[in-house]
C-alpha positions in Angstrom: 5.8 41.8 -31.2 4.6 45.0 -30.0 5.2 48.2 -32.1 6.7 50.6 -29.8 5.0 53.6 -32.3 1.7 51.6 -31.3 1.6 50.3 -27.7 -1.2 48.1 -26.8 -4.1 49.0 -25.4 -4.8 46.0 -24.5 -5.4 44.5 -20.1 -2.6 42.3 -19.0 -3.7 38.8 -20.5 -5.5 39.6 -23.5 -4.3 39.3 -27.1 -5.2 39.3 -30.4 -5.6 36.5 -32.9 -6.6 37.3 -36.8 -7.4 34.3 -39.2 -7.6 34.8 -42.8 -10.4 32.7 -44.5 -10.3 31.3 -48.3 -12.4 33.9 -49.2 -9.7 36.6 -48.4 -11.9 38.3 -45.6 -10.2 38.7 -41.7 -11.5 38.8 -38.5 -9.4 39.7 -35.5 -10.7 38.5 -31.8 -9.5 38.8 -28.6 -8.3 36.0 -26.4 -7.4 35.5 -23.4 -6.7 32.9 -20.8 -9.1 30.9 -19.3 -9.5 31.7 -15.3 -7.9 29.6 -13.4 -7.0 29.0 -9.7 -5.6 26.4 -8.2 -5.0 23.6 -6.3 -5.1 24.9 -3.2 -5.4 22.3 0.0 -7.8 23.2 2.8 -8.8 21.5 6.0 -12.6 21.9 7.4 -11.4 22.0 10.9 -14.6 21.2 12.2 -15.0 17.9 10.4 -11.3 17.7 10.3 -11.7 16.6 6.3 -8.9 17.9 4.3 -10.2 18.7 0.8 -8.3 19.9 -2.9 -10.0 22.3 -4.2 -9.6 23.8 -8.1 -11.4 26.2 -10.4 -10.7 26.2 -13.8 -13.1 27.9 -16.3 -15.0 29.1 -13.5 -16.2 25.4 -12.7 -15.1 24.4 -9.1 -14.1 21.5 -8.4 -13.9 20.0 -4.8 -11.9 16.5 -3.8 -12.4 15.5 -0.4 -9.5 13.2 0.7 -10.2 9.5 0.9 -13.1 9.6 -1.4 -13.4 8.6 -5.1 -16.1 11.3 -6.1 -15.7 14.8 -6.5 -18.3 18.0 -6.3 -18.8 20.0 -9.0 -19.9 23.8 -8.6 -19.8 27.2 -10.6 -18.4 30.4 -9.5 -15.2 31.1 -8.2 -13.5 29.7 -5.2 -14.7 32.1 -2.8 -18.8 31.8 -4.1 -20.0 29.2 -6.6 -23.2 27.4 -6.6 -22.7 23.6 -6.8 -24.4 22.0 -10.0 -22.9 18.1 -9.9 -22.5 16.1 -6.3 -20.8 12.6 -6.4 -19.2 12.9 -9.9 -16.5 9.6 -9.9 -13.1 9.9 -10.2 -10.9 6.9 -10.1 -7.4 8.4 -9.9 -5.7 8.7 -6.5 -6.0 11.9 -4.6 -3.8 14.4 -5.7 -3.4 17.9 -6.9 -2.7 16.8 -10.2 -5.1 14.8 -10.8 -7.9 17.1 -9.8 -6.4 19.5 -12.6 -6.3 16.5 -15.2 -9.7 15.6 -14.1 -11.0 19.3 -14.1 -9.6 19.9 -17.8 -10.9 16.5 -19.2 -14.2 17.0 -17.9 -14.9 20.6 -19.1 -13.3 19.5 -22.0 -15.9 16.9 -22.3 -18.9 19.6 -21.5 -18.0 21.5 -24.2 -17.8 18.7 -26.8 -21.1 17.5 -25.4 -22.7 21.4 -26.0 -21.8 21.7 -29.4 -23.2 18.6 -30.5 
């Protein structure tokens, strides 16, 4: 709750977490969401491919229809730089399961990076 004597100084979005340790000592961090934008359909009218596309994380991820692999790029929506071409999926084409794909595999990225 915010302290009306104290008002946060904080951008829309951001908060603060503390976390006591067994030792006594605090940190406070700042969090906020992760970026997200998304699932927006779009049509390349001069292939005449309609395509979901989803960024999450700032990874990209583009579904064209009737295909069972997905691309995989880095940026934003509007400029990323594709990294991963022909990654499966084997759900049916939907907006929802490009975001349940999309949060399972930079789920798994991260896992994999820590090891």
């Amino acid at each position: 709750m915010t302290d009306p004597a104290h008002p946060s100084v904080l951008p829309p979005g951001v908060w603060t977490e503390t976390f006591t340790y067994s030792s006594g000592r605090t940190d406070t961090i700042l969090k906020a969401r992760i970026a997200e934008e998304g699932p927006h359909l779009l049509t390349d009218a001069r292939r005449g491919v309609r395509h979901l596309s989803y960024m999450y994380g700032h990874w990209v991820f583009f579904w064209p229809e009737h295909s069972n692999t997905i691309t995989i790029a880095f940026g934003t929506l509007a400029s990323n730089h594709v990294e991963h071409r022909n990654v499966p999926v084997e759900k049916p084409w939907s907006g929802d399961h490009l975001v349940r794909f999309a949060r399972s595999w930079r789920a798994a990225l991260l896992d994999r990076l820590r090891k």
